[in-house]
mmCIF file as gemmi writes it, N, C-alpha and C atoms, coordinates in Angstrom:
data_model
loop_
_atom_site.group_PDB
_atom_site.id
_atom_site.type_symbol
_atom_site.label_atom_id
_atom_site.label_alt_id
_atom_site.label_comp_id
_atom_site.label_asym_id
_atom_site.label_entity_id
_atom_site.label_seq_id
_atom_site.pdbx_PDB_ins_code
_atom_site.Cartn_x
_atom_site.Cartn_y
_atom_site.Cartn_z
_atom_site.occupancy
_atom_site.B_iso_or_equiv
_atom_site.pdbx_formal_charge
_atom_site.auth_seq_id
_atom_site.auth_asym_id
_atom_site.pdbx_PDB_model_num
ATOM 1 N N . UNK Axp A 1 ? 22.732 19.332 30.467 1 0 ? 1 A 1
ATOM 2 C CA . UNK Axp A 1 ? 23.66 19.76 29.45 1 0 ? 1 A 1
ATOM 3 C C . UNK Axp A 1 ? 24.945 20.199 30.14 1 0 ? 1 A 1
ATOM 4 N N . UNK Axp A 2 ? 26.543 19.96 29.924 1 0 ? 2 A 1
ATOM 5 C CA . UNK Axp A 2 ? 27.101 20.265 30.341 1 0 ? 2 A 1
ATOM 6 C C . UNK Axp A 2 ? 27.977 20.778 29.69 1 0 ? 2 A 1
ATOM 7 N N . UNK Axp A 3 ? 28.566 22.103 30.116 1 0 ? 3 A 1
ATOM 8 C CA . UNK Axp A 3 ? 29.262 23.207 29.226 1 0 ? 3 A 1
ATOM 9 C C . UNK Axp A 3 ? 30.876 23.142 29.734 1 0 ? 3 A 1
ATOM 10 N N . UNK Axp A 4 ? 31.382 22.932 28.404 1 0 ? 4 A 1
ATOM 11 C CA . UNK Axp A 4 ? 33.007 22.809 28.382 1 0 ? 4 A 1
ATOM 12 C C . UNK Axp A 4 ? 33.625 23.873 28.337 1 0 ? 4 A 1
ATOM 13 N N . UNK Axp A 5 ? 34.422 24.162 29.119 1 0 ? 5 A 1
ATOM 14 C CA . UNK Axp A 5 ? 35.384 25.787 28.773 1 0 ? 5 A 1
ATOM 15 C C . UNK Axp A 5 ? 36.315 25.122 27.628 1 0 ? 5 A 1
ATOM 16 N N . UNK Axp A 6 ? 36.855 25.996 27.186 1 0 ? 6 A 1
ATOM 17 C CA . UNK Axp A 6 ? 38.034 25.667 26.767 1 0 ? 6 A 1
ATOM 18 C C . UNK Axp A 6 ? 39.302 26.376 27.19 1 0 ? 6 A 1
ATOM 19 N N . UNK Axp A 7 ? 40.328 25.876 27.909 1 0 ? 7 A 1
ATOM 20 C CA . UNK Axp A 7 ? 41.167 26.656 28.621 1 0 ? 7 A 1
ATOM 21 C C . UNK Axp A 7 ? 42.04 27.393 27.73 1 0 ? 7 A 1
ATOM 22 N N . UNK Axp A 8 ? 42.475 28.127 27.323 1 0 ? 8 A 1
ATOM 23 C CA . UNK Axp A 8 ? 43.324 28.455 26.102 1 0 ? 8 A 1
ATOM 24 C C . UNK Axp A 8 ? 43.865 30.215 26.621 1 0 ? 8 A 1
ATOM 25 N N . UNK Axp A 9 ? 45.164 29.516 27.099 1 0 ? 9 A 1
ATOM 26 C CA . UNK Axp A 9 ? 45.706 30.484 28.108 1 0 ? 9 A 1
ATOM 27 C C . UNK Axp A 9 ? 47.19 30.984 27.296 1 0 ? 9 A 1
ATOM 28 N N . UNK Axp A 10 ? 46.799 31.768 26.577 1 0 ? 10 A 1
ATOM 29 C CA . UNK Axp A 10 ? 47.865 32.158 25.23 1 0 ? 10 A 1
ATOM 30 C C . UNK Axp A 10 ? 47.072 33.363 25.349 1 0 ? 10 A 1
ATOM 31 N N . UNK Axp A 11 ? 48.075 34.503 25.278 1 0 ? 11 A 1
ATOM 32 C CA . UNK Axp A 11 ? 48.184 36.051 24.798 1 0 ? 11 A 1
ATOM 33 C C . UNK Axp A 11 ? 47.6 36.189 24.033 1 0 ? 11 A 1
ATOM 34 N N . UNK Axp A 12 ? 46.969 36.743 23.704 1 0 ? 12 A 1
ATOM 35 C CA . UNK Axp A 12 ? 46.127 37.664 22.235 1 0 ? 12 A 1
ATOM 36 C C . UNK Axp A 12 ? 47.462 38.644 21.776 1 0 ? 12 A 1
ATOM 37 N N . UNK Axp A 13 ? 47.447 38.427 20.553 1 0 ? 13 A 1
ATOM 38 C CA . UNK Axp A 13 ? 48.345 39.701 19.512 1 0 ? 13 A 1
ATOM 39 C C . UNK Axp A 13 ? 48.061 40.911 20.433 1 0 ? 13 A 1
ATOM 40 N N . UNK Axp A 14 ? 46.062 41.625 20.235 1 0 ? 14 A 1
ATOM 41 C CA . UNK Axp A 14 ? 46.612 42.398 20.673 1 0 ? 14 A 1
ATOM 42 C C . UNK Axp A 14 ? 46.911 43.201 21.85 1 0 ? 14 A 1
ATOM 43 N N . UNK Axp A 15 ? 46.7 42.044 23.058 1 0 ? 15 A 1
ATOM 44 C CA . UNK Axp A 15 ? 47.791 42.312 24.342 1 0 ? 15 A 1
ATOM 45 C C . UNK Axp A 15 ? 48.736 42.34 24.143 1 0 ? 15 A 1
ATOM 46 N N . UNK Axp A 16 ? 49.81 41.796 23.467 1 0 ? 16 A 1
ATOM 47 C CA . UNK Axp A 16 ? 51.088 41.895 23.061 1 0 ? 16 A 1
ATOM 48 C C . UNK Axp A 16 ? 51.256 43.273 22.96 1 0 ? 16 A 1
ATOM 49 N N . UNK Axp A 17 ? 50.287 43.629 21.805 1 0 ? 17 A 1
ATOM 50 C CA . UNK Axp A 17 ? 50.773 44.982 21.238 1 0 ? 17 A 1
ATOM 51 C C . UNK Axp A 17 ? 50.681 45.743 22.564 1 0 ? 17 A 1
ATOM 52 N N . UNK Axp A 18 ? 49.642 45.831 22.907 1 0 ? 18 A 1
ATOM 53 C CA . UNK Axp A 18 ? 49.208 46.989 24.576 1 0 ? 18 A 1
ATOM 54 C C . UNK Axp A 18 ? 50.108 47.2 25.465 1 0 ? 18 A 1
ATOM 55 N N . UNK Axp A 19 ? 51.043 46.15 25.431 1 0 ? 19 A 1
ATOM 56 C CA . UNK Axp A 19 ? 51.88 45.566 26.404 1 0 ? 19 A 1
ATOM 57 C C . UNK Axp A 19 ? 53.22 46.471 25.965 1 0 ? 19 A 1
ATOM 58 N N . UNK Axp A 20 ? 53.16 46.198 24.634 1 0 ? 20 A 1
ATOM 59 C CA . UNK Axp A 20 ? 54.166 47.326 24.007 1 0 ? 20 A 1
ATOM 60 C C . UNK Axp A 20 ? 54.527 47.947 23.778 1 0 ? 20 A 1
ATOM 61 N N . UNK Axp A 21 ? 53 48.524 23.61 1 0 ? 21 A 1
ATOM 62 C CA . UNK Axp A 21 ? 52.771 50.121 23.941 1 0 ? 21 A 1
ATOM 63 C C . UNK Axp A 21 ? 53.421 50.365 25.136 1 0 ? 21 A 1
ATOM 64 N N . UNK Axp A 22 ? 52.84 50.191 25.69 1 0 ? 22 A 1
ATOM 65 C CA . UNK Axp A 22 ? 52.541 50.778 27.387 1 0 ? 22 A 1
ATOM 66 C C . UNK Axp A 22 ? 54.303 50.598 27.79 1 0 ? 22 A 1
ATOM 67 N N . UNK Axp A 23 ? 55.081 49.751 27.266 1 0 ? 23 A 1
ATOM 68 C CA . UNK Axp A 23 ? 56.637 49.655 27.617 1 0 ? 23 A 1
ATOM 69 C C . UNK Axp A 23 ? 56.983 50.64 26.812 1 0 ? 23 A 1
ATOM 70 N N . UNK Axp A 24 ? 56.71 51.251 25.82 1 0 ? 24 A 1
ATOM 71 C CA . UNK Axp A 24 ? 57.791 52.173 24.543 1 0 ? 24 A 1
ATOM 72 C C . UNK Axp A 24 ? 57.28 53.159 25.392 1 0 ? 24 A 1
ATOM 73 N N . UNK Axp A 25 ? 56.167 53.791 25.704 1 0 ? 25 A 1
ATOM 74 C CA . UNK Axp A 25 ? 55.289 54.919 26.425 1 0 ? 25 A 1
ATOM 75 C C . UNK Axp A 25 ? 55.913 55.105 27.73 1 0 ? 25 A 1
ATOM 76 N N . UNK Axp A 26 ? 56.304 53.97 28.976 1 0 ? 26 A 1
ATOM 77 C CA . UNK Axp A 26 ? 56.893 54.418 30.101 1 0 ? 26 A 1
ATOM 78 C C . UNK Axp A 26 ? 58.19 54.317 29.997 1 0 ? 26 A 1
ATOM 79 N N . UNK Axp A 27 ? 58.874 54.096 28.517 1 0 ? 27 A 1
ATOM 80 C CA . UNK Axp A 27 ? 60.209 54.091 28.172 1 0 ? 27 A 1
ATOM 81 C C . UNK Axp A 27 ? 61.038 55.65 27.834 1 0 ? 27 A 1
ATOM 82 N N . UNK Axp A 28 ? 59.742 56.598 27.382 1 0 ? 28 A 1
ATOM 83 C CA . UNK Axp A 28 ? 59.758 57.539 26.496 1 0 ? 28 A 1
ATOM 84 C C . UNK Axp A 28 ? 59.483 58.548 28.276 1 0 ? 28 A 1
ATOM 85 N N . UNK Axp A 29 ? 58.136 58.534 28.837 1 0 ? 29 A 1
ATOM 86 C CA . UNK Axp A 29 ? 58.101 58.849 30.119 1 0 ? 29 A 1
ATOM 87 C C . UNK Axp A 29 ? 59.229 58.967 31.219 1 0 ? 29 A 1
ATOM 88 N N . UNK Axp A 30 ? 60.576 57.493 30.906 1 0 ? 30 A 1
ATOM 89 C CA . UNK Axp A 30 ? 61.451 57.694 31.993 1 0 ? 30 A 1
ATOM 90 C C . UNK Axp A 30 ? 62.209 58.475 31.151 1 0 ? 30 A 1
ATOM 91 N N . UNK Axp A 31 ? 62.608 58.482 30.209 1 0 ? 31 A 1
ATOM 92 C CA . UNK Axp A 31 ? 63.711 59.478 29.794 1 0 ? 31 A 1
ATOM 93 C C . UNK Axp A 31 ? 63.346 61.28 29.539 1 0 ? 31 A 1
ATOM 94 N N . UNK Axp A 32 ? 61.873 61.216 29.934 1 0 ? 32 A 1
ATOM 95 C CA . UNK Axp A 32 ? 61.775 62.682 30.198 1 0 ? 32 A 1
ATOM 96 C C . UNK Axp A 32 ? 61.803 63.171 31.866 1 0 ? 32 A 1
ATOM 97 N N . UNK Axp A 33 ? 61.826 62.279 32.516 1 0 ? 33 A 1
ATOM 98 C CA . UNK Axp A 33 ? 61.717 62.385 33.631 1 0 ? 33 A 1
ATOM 99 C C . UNK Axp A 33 ? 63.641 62.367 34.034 1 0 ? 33 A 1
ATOM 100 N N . UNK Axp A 34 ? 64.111 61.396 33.554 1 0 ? 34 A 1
ATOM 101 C CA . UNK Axp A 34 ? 65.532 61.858 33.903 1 0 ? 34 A 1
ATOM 102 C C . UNK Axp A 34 ? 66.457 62.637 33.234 1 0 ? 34 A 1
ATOM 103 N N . UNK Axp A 35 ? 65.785 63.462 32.566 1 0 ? 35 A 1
ATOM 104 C CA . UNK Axp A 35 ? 65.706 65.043 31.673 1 0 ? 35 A 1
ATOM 105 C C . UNK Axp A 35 ? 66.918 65.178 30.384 1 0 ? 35 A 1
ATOM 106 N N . UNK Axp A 36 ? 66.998 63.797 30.008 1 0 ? 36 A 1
ATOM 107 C CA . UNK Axp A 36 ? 67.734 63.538 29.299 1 0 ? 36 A 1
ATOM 108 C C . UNK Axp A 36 ? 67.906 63.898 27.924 1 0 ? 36 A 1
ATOM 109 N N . UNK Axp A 37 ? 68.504 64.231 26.68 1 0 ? 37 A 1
ATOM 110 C CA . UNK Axp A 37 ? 67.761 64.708 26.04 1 0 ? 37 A 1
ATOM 111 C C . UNK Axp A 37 ? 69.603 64.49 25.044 1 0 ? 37 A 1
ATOM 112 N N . UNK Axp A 38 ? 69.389 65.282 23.575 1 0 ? 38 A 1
ATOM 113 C CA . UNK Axp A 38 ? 70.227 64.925 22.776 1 0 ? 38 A 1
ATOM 114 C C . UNK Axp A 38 ? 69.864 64.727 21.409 1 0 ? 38 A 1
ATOM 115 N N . UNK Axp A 39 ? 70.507 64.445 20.151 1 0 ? 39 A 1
ATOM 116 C CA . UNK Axp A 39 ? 69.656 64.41 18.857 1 0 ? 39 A 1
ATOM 117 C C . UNK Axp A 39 ? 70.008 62.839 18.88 1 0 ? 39 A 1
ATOM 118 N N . UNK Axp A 40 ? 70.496 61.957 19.491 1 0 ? 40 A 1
ATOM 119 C CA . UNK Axp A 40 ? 70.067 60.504 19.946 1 0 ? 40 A 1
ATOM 120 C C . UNK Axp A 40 ? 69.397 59.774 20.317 1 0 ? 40 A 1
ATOM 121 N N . UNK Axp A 41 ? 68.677 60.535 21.741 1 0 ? 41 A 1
ATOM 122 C CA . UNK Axp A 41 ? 68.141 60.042 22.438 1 0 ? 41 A 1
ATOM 123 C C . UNK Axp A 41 ? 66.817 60.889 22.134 1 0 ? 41 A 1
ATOM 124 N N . UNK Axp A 42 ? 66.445 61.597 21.51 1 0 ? 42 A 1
ATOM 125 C CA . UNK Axp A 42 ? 65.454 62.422 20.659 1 0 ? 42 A 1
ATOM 126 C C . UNK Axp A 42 ? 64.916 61.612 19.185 1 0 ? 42 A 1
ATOM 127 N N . UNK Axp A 43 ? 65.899 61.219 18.887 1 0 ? 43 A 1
ATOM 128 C CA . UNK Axp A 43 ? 65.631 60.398 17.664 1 0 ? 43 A 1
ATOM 129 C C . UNK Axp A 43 ? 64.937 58.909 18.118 1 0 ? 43 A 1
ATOM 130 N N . UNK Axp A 44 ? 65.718 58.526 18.977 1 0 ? 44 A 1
ATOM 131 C CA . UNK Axp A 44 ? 64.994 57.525 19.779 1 0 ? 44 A 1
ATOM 132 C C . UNK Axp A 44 ? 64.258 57.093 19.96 1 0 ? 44 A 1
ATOM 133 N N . UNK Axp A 45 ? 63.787 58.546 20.945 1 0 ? 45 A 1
ATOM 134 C CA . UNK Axp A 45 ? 61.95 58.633 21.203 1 0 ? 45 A 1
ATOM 135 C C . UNK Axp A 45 ? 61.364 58.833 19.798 1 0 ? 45 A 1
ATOM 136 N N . UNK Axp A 46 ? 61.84 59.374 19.339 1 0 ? 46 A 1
ATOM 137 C CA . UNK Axp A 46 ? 61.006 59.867 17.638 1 0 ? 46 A 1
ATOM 138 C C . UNK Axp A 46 ? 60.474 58.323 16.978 1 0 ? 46 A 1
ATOM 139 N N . UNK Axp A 47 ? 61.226 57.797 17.061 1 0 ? 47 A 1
ATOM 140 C CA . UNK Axp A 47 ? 61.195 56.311 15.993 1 0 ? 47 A 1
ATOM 141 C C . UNK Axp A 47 ? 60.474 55.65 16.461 1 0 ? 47 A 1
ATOM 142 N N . UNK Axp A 48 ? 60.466 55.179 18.507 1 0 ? 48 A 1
ATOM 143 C CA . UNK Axp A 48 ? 59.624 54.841 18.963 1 0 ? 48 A 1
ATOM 144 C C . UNK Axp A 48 ? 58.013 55.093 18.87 1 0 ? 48 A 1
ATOM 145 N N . UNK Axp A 49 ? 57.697 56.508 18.886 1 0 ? 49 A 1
ATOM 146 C CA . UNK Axp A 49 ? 56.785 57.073 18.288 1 0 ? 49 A 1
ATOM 147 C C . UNK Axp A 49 ? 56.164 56.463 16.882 1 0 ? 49 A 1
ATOM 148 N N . UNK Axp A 50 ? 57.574 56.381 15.937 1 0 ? 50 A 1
ATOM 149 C CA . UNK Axp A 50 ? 56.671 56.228 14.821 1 0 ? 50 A 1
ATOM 150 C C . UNK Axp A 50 ? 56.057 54.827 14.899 1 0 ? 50 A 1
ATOM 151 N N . UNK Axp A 51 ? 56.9 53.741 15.362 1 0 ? 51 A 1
ATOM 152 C CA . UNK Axp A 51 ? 56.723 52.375 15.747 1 0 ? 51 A 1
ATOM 153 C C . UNK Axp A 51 ? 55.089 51.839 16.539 1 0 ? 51 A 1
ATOM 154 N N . UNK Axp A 52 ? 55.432 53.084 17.59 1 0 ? 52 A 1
ATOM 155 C CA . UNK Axp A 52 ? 53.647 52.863 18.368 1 0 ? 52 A 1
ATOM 156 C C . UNK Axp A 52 ? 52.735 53.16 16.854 1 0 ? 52 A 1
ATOM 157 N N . UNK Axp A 53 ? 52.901 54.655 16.647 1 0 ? 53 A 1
ATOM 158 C CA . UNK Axp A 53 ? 51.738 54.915 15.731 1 0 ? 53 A 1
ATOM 159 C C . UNK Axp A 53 ? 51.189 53.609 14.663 1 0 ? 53 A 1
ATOM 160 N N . UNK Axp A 54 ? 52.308 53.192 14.032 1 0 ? 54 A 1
ATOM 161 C CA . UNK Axp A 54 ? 52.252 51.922 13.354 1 0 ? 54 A 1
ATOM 162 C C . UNK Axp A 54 ? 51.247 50.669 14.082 1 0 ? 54 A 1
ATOM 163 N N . UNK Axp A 55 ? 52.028 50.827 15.137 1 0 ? 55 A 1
ATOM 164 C CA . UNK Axp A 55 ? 51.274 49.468 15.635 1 0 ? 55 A 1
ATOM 165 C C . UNK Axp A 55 ? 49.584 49.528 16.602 1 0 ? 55 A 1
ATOM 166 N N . UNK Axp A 56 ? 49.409 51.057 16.359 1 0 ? 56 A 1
ATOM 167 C CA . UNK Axp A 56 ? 47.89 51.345 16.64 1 0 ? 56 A 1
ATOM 168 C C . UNK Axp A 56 ? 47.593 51.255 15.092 1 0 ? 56 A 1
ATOM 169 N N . UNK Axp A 57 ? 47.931 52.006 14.248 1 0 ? 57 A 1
ATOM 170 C CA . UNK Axp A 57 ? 47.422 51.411 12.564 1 0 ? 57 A 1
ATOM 171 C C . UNK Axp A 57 ? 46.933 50.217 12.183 1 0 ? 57 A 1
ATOM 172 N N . UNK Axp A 58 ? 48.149 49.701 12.726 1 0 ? 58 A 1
ATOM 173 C CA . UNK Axp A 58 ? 47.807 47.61 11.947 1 0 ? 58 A 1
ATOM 174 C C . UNK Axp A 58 ? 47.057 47.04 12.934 1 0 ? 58 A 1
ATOM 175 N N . UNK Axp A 59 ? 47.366 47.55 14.527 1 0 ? 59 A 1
ATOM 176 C CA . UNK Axp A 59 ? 45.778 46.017 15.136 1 0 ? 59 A 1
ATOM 177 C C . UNK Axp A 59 ? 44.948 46.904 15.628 1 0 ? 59 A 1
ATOM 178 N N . UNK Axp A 60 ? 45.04 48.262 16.19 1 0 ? 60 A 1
ATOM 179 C CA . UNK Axp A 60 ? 43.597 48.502 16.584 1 0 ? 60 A 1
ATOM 180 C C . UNK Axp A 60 ? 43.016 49.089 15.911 1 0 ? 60 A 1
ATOM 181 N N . UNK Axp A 61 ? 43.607 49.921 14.711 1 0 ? 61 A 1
ATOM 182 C CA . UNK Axp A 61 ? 42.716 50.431 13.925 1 0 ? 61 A 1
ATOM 183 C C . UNK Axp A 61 ? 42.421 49.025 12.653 1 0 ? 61 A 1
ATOM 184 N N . UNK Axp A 62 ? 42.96 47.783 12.407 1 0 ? 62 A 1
ATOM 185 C CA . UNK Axp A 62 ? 42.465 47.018 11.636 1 0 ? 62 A 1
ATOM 186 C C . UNK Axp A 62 ? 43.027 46.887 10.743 1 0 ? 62 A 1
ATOM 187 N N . UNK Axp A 63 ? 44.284 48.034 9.759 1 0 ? 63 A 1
ATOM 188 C CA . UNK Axp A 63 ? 44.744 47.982 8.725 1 0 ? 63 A 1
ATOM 189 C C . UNK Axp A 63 ? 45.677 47.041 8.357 1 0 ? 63 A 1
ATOM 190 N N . UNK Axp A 64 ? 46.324 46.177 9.137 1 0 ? 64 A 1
ATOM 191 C CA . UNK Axp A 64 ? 46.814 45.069 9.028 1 0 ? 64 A 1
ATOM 192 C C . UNK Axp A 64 ? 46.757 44.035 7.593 1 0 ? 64 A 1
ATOM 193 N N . UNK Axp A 65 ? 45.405 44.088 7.93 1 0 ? 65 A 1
ATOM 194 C CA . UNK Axp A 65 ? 44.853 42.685 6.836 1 0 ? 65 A 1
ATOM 195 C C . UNK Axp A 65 ? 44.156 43.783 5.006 1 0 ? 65 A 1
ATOM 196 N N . UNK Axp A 66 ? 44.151 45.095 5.321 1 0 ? 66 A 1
ATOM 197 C CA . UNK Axp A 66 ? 43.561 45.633 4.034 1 0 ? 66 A 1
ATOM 198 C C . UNK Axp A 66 ? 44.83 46.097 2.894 1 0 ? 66 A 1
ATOM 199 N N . UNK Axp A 67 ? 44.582 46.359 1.78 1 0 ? 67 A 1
ATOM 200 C CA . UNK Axp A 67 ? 45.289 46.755 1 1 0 ? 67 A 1
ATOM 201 C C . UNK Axp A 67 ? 46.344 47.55 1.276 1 0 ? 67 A 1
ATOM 202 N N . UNK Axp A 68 ? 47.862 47.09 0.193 1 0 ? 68 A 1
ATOM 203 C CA . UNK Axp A 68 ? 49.271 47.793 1.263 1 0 ? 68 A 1
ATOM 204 C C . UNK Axp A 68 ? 48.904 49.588 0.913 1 0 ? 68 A 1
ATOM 205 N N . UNK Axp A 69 ? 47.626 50.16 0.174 1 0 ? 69 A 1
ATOM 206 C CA . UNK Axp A 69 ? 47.609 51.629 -0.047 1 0 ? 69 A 1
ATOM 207 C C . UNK Axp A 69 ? 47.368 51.86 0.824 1 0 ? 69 A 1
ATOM 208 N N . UNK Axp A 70 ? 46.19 51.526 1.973 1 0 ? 70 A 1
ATOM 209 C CA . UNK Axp A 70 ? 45.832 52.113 3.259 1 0 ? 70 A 1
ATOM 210 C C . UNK Axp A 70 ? 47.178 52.251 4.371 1 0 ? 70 A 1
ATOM 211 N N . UNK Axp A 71 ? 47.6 50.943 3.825 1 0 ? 71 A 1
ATOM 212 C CA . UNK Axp A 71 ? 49.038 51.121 5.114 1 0 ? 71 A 1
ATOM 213 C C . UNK Axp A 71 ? 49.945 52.24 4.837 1 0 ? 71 A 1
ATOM 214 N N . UNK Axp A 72 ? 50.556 52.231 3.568 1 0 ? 72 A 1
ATOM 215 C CA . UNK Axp A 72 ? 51.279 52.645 3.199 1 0 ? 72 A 1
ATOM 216 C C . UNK Axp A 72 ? 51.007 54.407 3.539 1 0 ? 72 A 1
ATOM 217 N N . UNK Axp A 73 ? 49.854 54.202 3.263 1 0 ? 73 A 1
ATOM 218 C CA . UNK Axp A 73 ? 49.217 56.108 3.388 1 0 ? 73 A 1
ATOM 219 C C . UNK Axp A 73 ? 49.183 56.44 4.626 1 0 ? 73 A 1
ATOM 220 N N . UNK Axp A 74 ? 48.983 55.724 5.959 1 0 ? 74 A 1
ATOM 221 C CA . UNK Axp A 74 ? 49.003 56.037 7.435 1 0 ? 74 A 1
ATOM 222 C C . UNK Axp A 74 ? 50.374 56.036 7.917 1 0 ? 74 A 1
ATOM 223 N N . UNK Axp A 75 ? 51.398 55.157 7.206 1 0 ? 75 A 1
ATOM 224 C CA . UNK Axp A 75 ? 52.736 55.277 7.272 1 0 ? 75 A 1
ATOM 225 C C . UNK Axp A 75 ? 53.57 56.229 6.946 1 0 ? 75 A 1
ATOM 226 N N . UNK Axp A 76 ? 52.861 56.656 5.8 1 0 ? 76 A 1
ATOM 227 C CA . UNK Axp A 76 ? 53.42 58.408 5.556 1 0 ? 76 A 1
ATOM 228 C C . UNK Axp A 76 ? 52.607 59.179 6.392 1 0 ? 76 A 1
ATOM 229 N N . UNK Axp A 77 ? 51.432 59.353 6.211 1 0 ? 77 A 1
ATOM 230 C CA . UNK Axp A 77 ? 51.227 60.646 7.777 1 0 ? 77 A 1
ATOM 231 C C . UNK Axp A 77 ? 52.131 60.328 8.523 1 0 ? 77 A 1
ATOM 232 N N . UNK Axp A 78 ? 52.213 59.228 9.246 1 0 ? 78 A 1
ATOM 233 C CA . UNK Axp A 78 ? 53.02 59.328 11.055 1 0 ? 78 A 1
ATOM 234 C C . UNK Axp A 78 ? 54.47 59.825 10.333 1 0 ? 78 A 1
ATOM 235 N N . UNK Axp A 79 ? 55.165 59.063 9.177 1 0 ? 79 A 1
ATOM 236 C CA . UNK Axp A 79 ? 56.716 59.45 9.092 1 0 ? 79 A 1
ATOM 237 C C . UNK Axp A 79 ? 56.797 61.053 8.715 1 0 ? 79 A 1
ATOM 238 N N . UNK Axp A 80 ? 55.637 61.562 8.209 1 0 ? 80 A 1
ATOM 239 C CA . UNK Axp A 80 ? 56.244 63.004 7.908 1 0 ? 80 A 1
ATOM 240 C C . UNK Axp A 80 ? 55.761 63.666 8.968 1 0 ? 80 A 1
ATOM 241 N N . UNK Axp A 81 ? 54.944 63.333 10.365 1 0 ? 81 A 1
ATOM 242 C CA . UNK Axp A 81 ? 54.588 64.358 10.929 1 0 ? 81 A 1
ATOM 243 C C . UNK Axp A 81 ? 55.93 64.115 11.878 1 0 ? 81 A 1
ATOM 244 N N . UNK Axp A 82 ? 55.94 62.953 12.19 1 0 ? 82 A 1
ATOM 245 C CA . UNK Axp A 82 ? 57.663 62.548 12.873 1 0 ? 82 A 1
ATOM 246 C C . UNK Axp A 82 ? 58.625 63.344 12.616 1 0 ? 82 A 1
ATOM 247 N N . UNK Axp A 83 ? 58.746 62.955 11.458 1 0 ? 83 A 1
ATOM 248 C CA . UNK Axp A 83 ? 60.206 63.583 10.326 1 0 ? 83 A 1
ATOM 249 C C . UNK Axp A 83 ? 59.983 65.273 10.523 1 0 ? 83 A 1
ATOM 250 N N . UNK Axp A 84 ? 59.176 65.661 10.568 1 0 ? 84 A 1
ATOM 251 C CA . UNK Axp A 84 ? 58.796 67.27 10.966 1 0 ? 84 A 1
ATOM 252 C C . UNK Axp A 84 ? 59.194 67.818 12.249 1 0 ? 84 A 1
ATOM 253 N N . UNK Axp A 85 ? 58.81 66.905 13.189 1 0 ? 85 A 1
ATOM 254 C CA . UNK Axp A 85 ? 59.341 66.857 14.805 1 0 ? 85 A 1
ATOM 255 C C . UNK Axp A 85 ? 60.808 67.209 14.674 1 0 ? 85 A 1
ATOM 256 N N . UNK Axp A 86 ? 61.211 66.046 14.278 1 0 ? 86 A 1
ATOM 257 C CA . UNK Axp A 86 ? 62.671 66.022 13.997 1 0 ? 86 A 1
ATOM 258 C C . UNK Axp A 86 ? 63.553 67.004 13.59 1 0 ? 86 A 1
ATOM 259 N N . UNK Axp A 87 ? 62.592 67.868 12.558 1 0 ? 87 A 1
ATOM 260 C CA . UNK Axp A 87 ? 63.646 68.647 11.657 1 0 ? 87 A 1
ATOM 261 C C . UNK Axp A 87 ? 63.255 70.195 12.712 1 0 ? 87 A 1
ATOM 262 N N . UNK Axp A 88 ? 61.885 70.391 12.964 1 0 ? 88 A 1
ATOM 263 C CA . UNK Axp A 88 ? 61.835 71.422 14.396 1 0 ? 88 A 1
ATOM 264 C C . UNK Axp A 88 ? 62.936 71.092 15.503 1 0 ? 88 A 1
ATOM 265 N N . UNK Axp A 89 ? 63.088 70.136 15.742 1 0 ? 89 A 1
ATOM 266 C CA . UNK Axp A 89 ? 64.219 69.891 17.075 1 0 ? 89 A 1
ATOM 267 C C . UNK Axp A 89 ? 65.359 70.353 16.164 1 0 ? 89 A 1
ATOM 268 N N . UNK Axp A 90 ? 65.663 69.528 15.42 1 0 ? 90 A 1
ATOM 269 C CA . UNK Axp A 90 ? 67.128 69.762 14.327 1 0 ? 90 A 1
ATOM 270 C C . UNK Axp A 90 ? 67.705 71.436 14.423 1 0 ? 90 A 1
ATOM 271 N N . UNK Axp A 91 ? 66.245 72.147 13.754 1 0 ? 91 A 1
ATOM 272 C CA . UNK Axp A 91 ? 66.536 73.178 13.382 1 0 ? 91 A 1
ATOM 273 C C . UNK Axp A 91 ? 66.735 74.353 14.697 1 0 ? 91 A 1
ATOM 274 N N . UNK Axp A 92 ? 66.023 73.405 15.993 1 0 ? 92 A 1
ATOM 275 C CA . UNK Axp A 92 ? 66.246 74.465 16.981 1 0 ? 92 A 1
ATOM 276 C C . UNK Axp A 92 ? 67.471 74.355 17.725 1 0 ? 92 A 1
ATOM 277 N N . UNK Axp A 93 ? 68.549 73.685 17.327 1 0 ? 93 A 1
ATOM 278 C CA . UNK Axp A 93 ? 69.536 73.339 18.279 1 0 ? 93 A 1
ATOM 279 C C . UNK Axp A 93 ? 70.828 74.112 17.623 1 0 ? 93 A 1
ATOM 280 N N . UNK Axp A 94 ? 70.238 74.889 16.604 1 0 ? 94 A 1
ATOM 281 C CA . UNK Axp A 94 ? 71.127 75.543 16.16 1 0 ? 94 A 1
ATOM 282 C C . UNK Axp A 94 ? 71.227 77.247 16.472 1 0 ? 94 A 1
C-alpha cells in the first residue's frame, strides 16, 4: 500500500492570526520599553488591544462562524473594558 502526502504548504488562518498577535504584542512591548507614552500613542496601544481581543474571539475562541449576538456581546466587553482604560488614562492626565 502506498501512502501519498499531500504537500499543501499554505498558512493556516490561524497562524496568520498568531503571527499577528505576537507582532501587535512585541509592537505594544517596544513602545513600553522606549518609554514612550502620550494620549496617541496610548490610544494606539488601546485599539491594538481591542483588535487582538477580537481576533482571539473569532478564531480561537470559535465565534467567527456563530450568531452576530455572540460576537457582538464579546465586542462590547473588550470595547467597554478598553474604553474604561482609556477614560482612567484620560482622566489621570489631568
Amino acid at each position: 500500500m502506498q501512502q501519498t502526502h499531500a504537500s499543501n504548504h499554505r498558512i493556516r488562518p490561524c497562524t496568520w492570526v498568531l503571527l499577528v498577535l505576537l507582532a501587535l504584542t512585541l509592537a505594544a512591548w517596544g513602545v513600553g520599553q522606549m518609554k514612550l507614552g502620550g494620549l496617541t500613542v496610548v490610544s494606539a496601544i488601546l485599539f491594538s488591544t481591542l483588535l487582538k481581543g477580537q481576533m482571539v474571539v473569532d478564531f480561537f475562541m470559535g465565534l467567527i462562524r456563530v450568531r452576530p449576538f455572540w460576537r457582538i456581546l464579546m465586542f462590547s466587553y473588550l470595547f467597554i473594558v478598553i474604553a474604561l482604560i482609556w477614560v482612567a488614562y484620560f482622566i489621570g492626565l489631568d
